[in-house]
Backbone of each chain as ProteinMPNN parsed JSONL, in Angstrom:
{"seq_chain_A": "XXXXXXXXXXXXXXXXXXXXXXXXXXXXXXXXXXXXXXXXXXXXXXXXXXXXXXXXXXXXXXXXXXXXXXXXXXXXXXXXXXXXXX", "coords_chain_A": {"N_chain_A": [[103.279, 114.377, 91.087], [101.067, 117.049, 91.388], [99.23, 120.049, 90.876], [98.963, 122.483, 92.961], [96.609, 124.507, 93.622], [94.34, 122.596, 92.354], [94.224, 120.59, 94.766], [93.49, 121.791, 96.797], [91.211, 122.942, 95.942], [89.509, 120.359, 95.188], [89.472, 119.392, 97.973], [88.077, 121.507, 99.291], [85.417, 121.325, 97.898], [84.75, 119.439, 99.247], [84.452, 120.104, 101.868], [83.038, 123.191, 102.608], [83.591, 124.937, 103.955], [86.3, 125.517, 104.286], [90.15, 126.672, 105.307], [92.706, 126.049, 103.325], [96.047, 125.192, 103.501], [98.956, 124.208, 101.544], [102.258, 123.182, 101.678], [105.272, 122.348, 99.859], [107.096, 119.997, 100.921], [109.314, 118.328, 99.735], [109.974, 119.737, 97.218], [109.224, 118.937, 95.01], [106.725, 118.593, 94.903], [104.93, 116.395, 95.079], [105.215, 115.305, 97.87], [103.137, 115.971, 100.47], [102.494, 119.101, 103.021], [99.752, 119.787, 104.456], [97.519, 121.871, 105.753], [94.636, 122.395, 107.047], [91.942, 123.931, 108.289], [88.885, 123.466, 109.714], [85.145, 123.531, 110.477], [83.886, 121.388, 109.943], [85.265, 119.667, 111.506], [84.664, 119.656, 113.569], [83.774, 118.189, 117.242], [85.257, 115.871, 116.354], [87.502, 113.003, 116.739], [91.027, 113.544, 116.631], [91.987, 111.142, 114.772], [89.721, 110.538, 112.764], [89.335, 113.427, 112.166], [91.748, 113.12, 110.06], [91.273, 110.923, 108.61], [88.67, 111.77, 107.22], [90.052, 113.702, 105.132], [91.98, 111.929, 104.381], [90.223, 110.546, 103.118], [89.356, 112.138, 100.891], [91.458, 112.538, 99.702], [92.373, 110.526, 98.519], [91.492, 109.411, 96.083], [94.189, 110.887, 94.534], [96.174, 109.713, 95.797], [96.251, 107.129, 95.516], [96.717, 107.472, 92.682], [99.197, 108.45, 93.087], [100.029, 110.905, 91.938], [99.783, 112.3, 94.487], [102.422, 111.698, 96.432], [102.949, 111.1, 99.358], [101.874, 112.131, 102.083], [101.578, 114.928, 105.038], [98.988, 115.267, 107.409], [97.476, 118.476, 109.064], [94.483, 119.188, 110.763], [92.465, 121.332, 111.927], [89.958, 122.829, 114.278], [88.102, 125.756, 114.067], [88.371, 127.356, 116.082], [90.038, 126.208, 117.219], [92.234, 126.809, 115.936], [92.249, 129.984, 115.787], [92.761, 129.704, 119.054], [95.12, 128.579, 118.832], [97.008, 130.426, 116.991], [96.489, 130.788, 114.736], [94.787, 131.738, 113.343], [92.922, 134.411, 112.525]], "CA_chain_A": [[103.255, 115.829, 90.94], [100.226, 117.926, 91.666], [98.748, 121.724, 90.841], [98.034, 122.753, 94.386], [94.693, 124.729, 93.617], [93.648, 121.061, 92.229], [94.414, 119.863, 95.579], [92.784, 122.704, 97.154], [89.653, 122.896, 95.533], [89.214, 118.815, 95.813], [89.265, 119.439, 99.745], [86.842, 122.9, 99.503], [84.473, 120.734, 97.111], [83.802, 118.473, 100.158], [84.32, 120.949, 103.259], [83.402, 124.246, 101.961], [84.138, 126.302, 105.017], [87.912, 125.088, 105.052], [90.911, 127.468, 104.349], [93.464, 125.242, 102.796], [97.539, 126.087, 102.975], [99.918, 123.991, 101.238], [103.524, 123.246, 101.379], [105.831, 121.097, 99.391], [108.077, 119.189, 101.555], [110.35, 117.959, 98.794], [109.93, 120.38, 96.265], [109.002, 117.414, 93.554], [105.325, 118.825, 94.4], [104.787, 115.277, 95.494], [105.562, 114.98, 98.867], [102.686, 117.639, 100.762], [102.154, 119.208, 104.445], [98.269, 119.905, 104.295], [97.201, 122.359, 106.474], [92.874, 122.38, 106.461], [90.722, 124.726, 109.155], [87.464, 123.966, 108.897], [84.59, 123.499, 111.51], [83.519, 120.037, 109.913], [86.041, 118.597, 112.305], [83.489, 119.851, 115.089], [83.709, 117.313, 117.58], [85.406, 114.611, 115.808], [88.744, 113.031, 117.218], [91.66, 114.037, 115.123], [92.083, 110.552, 113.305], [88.368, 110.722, 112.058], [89.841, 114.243, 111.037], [92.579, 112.695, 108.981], [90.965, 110.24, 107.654], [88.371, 112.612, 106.333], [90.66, 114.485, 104.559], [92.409, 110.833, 103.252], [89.384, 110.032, 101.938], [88.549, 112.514, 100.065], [92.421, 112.782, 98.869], [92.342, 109.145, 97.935], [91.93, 109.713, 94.046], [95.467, 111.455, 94.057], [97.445, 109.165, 96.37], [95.869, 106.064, 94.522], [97.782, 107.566, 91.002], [100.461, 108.648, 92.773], [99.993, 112.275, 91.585], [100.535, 112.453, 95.915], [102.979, 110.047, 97.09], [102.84, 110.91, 100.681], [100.787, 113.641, 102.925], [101.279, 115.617, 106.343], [97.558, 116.783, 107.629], [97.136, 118.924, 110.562], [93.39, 119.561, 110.526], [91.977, 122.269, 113.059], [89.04, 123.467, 113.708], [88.133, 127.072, 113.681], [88.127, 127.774, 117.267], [91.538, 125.673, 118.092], [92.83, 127.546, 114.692], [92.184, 130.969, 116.771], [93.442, 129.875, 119.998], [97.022, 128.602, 118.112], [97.556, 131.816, 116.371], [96.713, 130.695, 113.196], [93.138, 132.184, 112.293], [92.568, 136.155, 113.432]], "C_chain_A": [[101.817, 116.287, 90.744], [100.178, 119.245, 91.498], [98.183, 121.764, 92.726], [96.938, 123.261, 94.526], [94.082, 123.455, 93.363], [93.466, 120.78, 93.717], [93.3, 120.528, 96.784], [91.457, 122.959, 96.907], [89.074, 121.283, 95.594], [88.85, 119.608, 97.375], [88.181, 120.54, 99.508], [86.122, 122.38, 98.843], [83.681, 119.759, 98.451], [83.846, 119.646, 101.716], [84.211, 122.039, 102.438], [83.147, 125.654, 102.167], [85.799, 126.112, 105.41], [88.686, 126.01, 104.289], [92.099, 126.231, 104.804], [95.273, 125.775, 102.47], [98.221, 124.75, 102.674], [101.292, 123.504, 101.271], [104.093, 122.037, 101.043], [106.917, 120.811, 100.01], [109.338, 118.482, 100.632], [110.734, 118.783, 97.686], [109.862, 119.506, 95.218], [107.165, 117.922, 93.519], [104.436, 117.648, 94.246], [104.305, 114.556, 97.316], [104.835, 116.286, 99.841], [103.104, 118.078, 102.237], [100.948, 119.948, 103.87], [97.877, 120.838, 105.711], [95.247, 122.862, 106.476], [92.428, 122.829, 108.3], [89.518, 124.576, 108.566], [86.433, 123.128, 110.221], [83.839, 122.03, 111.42], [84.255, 119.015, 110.687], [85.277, 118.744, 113.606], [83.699, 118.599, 116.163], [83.755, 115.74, 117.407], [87.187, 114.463, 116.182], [89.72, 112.981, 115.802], [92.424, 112.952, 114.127], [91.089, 110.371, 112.38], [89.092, 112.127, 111.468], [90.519, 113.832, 109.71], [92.031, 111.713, 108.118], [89.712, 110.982, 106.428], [88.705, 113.121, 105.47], [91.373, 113.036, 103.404], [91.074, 110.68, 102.416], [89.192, 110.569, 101.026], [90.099, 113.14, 98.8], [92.925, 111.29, 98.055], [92.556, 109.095, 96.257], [93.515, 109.761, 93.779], [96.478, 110.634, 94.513], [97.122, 107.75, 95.405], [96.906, 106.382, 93.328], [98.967, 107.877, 91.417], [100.758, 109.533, 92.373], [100.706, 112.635, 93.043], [101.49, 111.676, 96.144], [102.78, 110.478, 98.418], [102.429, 112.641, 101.024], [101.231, 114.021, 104.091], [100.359, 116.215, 106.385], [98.308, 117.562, 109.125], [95.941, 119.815, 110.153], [93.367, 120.41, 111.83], [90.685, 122.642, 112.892], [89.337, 124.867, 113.893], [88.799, 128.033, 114.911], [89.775, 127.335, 117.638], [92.395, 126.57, 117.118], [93.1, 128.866, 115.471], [93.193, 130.522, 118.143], [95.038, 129.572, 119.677], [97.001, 129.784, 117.239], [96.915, 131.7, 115.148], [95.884, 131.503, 112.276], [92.513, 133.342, 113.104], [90.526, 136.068, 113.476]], "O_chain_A": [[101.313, 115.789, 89.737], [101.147, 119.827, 91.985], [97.297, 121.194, 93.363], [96.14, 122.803, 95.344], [93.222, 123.129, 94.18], [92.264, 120.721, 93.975], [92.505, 119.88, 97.465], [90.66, 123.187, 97.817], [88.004, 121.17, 96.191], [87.879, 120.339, 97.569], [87.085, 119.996, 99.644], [85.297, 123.291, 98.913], [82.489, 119.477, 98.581], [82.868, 119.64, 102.463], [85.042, 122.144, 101.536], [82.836, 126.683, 101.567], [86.372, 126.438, 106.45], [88.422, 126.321, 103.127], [92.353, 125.705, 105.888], [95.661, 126.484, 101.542], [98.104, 123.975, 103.623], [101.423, 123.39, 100.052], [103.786, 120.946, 101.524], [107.897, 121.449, 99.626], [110.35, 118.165, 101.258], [111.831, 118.564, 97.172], [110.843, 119.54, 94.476], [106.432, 117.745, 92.546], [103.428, 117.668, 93.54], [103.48, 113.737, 97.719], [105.455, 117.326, 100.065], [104.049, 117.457, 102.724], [101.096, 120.674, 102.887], [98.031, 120.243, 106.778], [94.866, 123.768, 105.735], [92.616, 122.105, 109.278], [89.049, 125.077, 107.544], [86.942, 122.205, 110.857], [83.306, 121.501, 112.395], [84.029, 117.806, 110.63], [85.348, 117.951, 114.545], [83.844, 117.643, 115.401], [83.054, 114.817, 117.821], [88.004, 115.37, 116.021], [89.505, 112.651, 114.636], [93.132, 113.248, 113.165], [91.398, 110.066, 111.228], [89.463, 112.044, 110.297], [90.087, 114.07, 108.582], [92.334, 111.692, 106.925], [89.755, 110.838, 105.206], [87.828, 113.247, 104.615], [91.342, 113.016, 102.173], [91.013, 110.709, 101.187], [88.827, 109.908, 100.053], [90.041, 113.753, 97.735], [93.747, 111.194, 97.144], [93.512, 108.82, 95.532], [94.091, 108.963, 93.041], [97.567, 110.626, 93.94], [97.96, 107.465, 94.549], [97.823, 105.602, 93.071], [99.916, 107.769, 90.641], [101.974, 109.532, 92.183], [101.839, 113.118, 93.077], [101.103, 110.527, 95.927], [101.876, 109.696, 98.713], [102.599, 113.741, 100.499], [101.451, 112.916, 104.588], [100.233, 117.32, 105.856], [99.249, 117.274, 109.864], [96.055, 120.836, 109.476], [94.187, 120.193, 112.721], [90.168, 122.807, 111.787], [90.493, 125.288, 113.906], [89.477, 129.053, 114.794], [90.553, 128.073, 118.242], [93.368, 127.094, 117.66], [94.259, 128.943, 115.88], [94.322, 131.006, 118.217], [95.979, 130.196, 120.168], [96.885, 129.096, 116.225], [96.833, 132.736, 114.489], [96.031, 131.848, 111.103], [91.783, 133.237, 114.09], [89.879, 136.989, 113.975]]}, "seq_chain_B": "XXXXXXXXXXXXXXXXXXXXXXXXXXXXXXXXXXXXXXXXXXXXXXXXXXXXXXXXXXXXXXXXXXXXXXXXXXXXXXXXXXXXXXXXXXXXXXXXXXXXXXXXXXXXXXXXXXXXXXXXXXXXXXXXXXX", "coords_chain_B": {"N_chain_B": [[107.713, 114.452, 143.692], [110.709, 115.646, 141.756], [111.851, 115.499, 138.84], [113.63, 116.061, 137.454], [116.435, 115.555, 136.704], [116.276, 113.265, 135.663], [117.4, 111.36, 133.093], [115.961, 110.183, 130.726], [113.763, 111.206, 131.014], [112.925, 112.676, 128.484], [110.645, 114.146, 127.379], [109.78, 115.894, 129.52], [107.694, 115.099, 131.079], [105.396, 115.207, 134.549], [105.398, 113.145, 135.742], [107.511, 110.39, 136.82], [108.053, 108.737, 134.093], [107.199, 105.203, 133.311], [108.105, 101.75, 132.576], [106.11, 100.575, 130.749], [104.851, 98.503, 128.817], [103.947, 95.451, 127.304], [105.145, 93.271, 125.137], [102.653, 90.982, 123.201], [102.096, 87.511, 122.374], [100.263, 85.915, 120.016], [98.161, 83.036, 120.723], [96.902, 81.578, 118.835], [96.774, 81.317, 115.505], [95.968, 80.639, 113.529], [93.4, 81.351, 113.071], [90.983, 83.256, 111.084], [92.069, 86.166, 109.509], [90.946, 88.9, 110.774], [89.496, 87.746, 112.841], [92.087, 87.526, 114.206], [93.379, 89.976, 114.746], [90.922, 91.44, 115.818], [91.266, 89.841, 118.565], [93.631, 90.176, 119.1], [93.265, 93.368, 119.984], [91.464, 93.111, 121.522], [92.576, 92.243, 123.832], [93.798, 94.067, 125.411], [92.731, 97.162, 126.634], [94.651, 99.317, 125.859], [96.167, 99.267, 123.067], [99.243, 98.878, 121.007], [100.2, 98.51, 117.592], [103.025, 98.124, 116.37], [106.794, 98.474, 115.086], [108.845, 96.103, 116.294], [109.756, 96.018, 119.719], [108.334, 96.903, 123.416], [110.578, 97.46, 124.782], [112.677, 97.324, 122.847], [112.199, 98.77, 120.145], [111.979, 99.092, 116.75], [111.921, 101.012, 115.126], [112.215, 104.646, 114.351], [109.736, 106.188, 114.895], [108.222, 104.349, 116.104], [109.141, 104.164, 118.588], [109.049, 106.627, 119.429], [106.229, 106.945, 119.961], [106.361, 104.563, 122.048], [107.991, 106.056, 124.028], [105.91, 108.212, 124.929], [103.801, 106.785, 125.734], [104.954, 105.517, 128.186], [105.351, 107.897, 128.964], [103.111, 109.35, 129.676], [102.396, 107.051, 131.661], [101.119, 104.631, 131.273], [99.059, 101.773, 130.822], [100.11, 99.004, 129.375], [99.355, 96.833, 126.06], [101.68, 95.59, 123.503], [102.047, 94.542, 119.643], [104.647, 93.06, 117.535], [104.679, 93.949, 114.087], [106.469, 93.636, 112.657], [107.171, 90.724, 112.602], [105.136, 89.266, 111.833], [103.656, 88.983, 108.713], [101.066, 88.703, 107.39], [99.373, 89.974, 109.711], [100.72, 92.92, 109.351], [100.021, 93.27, 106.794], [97.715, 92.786, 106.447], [96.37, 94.343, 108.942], [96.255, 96.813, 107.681], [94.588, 97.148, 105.863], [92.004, 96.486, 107.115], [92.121, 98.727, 109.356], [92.58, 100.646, 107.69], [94.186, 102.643, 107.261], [97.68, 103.276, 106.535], [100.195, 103.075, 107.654], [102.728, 102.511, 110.442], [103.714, 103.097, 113.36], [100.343, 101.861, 115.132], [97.869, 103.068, 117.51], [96.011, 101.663, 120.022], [92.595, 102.041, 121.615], [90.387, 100.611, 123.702], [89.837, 99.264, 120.656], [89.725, 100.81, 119.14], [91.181, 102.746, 116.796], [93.306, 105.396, 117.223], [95.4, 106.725, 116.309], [98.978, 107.463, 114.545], [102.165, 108.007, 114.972], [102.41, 110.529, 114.247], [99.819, 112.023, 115.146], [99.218, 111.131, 117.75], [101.723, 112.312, 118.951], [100.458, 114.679, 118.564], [98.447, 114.797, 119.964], [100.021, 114.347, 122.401], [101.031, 116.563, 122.749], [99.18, 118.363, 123.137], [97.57, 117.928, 124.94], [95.407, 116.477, 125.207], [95.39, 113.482, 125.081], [95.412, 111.847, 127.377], [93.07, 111.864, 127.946], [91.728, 110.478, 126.185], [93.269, 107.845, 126.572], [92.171, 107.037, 129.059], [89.721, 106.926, 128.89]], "CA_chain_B": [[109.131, 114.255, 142.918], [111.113, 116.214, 140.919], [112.268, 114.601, 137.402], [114.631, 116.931, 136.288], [117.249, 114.59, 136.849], [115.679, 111.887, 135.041], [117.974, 111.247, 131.357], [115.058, 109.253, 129.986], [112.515, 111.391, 130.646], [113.137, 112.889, 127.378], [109.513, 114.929, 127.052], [109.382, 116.591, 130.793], [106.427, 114.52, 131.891], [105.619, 115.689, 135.385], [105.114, 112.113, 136.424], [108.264, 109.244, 136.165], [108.083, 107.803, 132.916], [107.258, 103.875, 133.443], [107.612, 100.799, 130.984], [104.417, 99.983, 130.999], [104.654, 98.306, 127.644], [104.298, 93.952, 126.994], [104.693, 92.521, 123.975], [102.099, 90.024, 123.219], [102.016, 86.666, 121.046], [99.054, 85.239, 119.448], [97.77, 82.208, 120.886], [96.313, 80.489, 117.317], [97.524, 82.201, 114.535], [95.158, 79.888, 112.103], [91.85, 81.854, 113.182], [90.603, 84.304, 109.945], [92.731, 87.747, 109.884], [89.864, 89.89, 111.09], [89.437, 87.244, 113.888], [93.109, 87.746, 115.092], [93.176, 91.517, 114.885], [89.874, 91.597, 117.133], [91.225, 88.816, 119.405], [94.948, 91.079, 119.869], [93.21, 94.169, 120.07], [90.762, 92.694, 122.903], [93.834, 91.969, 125.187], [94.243, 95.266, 126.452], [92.498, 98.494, 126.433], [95.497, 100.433, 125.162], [96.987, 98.725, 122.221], [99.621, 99.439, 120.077], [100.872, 98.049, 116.551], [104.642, 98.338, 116.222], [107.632, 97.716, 114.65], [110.249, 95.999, 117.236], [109.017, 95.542, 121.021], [108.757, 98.202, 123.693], [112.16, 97.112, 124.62], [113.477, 97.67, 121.432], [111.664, 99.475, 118.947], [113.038, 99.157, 115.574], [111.727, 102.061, 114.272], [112.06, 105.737, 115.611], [108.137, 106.566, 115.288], [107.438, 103.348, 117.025], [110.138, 104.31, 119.845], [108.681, 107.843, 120.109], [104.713, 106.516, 120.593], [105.831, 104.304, 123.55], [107.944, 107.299, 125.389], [104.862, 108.867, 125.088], [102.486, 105.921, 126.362], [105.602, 105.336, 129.027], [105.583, 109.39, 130.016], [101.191, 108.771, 130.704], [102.33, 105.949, 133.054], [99.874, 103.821, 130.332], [99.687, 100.281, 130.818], [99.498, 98.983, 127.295], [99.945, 95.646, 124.948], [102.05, 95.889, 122.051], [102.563, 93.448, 118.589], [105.535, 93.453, 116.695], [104.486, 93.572, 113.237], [107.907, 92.917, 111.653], [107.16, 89.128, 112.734], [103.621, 88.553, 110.758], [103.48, 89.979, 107.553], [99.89, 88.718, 107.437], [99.069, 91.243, 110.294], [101.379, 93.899, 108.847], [99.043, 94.136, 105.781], [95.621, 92.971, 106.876], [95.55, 95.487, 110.056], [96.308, 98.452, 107.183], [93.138, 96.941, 105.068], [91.176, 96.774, 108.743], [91.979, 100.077, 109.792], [91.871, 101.852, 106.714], [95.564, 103.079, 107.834], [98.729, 102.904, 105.653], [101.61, 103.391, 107.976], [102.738, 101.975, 111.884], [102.755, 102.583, 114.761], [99.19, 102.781, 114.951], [97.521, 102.965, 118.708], [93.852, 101.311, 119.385], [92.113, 102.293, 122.61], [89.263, 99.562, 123.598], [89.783, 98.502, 119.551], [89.408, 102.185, 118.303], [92.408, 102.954, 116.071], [93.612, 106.391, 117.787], [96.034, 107.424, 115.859], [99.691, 107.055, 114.312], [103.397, 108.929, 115.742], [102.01, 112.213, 114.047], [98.584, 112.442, 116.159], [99.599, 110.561, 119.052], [102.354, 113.252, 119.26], [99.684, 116.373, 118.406], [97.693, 115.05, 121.284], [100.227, 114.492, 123.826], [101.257, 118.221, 123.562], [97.701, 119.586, 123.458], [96.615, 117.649, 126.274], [94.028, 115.617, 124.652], [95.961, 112.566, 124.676], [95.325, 111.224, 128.781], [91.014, 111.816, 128.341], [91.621, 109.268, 125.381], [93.618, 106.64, 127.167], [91.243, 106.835, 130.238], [87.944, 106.86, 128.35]], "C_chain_B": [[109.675, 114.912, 142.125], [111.848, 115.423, 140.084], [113.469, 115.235, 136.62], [116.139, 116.453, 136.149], [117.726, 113.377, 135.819], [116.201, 111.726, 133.487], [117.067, 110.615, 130.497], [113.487, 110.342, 129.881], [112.811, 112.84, 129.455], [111.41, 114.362, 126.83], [109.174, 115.185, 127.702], [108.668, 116.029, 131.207], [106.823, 114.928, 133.657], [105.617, 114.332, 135.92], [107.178, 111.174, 135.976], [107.813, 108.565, 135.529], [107.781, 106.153, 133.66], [106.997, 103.14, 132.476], [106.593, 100.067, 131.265], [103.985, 98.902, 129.666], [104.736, 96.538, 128.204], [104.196, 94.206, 125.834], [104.295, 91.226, 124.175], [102.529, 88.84, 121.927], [100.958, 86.024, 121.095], [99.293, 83.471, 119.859], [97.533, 80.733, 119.936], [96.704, 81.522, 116.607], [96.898, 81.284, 113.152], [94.042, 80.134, 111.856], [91.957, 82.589, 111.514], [91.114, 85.418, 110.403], [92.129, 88.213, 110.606], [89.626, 89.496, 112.582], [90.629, 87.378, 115.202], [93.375, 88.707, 115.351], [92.298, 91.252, 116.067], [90.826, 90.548, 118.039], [92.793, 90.034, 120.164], [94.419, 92.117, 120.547], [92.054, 94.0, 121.503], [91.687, 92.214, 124.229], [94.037, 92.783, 126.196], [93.485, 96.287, 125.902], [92.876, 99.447, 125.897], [96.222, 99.5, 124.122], [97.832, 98.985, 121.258], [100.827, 98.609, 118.744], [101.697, 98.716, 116.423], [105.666, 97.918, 115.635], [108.736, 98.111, 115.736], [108.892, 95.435, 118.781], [109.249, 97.034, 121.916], [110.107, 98.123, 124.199], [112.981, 97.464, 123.693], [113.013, 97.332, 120.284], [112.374, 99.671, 117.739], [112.972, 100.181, 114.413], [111.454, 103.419, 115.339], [110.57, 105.847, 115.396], [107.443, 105.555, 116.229], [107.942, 103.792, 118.536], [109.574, 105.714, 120.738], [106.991, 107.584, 120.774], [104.874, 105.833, 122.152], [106.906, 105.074, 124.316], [107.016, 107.739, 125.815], [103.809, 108.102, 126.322], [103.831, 106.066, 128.037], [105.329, 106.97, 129.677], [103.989, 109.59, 130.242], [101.344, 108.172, 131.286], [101.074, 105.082, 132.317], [100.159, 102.867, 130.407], [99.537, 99.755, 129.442], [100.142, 97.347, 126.921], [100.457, 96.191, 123.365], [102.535, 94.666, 121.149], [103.284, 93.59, 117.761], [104.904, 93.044, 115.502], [105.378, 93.177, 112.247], [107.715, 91.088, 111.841], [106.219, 88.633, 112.543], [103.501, 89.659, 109.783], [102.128, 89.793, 107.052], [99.12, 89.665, 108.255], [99.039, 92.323, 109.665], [100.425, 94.511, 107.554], [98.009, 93.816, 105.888], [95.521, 94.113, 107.58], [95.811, 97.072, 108.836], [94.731, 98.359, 106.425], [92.403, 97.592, 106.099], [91.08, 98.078, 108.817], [91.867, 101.18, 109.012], [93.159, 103.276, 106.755], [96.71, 102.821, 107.508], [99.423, 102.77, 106.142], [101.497, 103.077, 109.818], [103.722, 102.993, 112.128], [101.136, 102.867, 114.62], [98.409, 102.143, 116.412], [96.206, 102.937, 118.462], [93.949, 101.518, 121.199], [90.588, 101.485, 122.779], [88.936, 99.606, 121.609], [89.46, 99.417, 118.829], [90.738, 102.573, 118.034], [92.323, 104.968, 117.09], [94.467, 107.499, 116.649], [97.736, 106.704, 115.572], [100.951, 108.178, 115.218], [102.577, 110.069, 115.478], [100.62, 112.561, 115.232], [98.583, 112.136, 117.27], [100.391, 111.978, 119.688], [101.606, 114.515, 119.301], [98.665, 116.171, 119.862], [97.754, 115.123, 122.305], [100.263, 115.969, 123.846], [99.835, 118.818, 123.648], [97.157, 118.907, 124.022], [95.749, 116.948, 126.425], [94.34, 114.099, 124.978], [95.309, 111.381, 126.411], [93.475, 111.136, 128.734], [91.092, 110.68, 127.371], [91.972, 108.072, 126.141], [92.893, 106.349, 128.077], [89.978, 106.878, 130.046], [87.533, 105.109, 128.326]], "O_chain_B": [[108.876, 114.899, 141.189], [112.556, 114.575, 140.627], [114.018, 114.963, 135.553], [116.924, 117.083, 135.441], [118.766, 112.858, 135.412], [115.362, 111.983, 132.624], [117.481, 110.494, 129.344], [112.546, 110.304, 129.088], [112.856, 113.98, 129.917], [111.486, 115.253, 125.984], [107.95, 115.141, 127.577], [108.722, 116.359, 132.391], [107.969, 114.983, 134.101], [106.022, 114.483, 137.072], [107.841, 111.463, 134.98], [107.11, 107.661, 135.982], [108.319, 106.053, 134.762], [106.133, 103.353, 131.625], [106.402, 99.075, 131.968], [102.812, 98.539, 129.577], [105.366, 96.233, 129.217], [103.461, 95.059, 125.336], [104.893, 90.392, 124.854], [103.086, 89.122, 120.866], [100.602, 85.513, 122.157], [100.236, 82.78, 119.474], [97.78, 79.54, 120.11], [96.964, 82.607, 117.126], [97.36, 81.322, 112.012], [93.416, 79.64, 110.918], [92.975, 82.419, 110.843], [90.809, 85.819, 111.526], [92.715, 88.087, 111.681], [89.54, 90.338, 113.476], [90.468, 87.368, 116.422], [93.8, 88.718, 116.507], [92.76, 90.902, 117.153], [91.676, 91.436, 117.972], [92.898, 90.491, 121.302], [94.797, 92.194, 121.716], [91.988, 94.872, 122.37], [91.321, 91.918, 125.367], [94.323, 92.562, 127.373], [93.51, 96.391, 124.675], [92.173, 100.355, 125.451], [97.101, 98.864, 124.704], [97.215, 99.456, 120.303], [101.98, 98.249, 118.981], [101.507, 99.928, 116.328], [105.624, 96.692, 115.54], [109.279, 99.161, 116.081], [107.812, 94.845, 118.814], [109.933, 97.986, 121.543], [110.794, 99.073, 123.823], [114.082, 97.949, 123.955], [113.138, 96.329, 119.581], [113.359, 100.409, 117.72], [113.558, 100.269, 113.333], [110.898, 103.473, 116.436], [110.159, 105.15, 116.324], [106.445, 105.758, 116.921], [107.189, 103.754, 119.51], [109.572, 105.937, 121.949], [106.648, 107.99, 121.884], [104.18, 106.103, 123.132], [106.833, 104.781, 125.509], [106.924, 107.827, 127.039], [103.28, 108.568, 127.332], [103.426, 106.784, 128.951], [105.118, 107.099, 130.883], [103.764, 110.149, 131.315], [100.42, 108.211, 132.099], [100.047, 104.945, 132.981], [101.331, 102.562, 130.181], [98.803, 100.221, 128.57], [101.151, 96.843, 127.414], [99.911, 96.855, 122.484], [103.289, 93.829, 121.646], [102.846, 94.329, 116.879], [104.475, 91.89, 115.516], [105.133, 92.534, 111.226], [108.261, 90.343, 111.027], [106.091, 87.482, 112.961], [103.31, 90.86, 109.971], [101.792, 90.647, 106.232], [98.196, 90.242, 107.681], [97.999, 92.884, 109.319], [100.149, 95.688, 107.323], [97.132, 94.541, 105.418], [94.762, 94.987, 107.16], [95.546, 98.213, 109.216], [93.904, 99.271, 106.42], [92.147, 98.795, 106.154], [90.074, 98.655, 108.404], [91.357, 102.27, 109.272], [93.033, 104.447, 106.399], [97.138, 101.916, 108.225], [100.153, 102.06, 105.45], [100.469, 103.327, 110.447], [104.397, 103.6, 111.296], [100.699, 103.893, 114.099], [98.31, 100.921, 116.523], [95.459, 103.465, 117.639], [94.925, 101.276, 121.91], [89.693, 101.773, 121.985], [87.817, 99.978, 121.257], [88.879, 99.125, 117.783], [91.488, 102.749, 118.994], [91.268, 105.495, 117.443], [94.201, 108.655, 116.32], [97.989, 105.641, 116.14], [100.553, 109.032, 116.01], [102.026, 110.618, 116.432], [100.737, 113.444, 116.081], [97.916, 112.839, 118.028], [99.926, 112.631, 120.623], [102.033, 115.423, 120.014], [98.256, 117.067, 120.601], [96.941, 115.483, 123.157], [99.691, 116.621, 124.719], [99.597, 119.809, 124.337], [95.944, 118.994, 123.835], [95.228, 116.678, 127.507], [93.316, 113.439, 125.156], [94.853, 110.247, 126.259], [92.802, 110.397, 129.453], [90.42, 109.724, 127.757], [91.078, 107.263, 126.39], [92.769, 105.126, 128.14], [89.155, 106.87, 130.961], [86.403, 104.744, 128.002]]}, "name": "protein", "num_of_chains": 2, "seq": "XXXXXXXXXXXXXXXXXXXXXXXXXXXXXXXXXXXXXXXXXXXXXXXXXXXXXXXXXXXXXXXXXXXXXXXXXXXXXXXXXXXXXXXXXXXXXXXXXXXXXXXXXXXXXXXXXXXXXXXXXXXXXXXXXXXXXXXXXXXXXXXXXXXXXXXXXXXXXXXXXXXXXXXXXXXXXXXXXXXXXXXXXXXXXXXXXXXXXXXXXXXXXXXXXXXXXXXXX"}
């Protein structure tokens, strides 16, 4: 179990042009879907994305605060062309 | 050709699906982990760690990666990891990658069901296999 601003501000501490959404897949507040826009994925294929993002969520899955993650990283530009980012 | 026929081809591909898949077996199996990883993953260009065979995949995420490689027309090697549990948890050390299927392209981890799947639909997925 996790505070989601915690989780949120971790990730914006290391990217800190990314907007960060949320959702709990189990409702235990355990189990996330990670949604992260941010332009540090610039030209990086999207398991270098994910693993970016593991790494720097590593602390939390290590204790077990996470037990398990869904990313879908974007950048800013693909964020825009899928609807997501006006 | 039109495919629309086709009960297998399950994800429209404009092409006929083909099993393009082997499963391989390790030669020596007494080299150093690290040594047999590199040595599988040097077999083929497209490689993919699995549980089951492409024949019969014993897990749906493994089953859905090679429709996928099968609806690219991808020629590919695949290793059941249900039958070395020395693999099974060295290649997660190696790759730095918790969870299978996980697809290597000339010995570059690619990706698992979730990204494999985000790249066939956005198109990305065919400049990888052919790089």
């Amino acid at each position: 179990m996790v505070e989601f601003t915690t989780v949120e501000n971790l990730i914006k501490s290391h990217l800190d042009d990314a907007i960060v959404k949320i959702h709990d897949l189990t409702g235990t507040a355990d189990h996330l879907s990670i949604l992260i826009i941010s332009d540090a994925f610039q030209g990086k294929i999207l398991i270098d994305q994910h693993q970016m993002i593991m790494d720097i969520l590593k602390e939390k899955l290590g204790t077990n605060e996470i037990h398990a993650v869904q990313l879908k990283t974007l950048t800013k530009d693909k964020a825009r062309a899928k609807g997501l980012l006006s | 050709m039109s495919n629309d026929n086709n009960p297998f081809n399950i994800l429209g591909s404009e092409k006929v699906p083909v099993a393009g898949g082997t499963a391989v077996n390790e030669k020596d199996t007494s080299l150093p982990l690290e040594e047999r990883i590199k040595g599988l993953l040097s077999s083929s260009d497209v490689f993919l760690f699995m549980k089951g065979t492409p024949d019969m995949p014993m897990c749906g995420f493994s089953a859905n990666v090679i429709s996928i490689l099968n609806a690219m027309n991808a020629k590919y090697q695949t290793f059941n990891i249900l039958e070395d549990m020395d693999i099974r948890q060295g290649l997660k050390e190696y790759s730095n990658w918790p969870t299978y299927p996980q697809l290597y392209v000339k010995g570059k981890l690619i990706g698992g069901n979730d990204i494999i799947m985000e790249m066939y639909e956005d198109g990305e997925l065919g400049a990888v296999l052919n790089s």
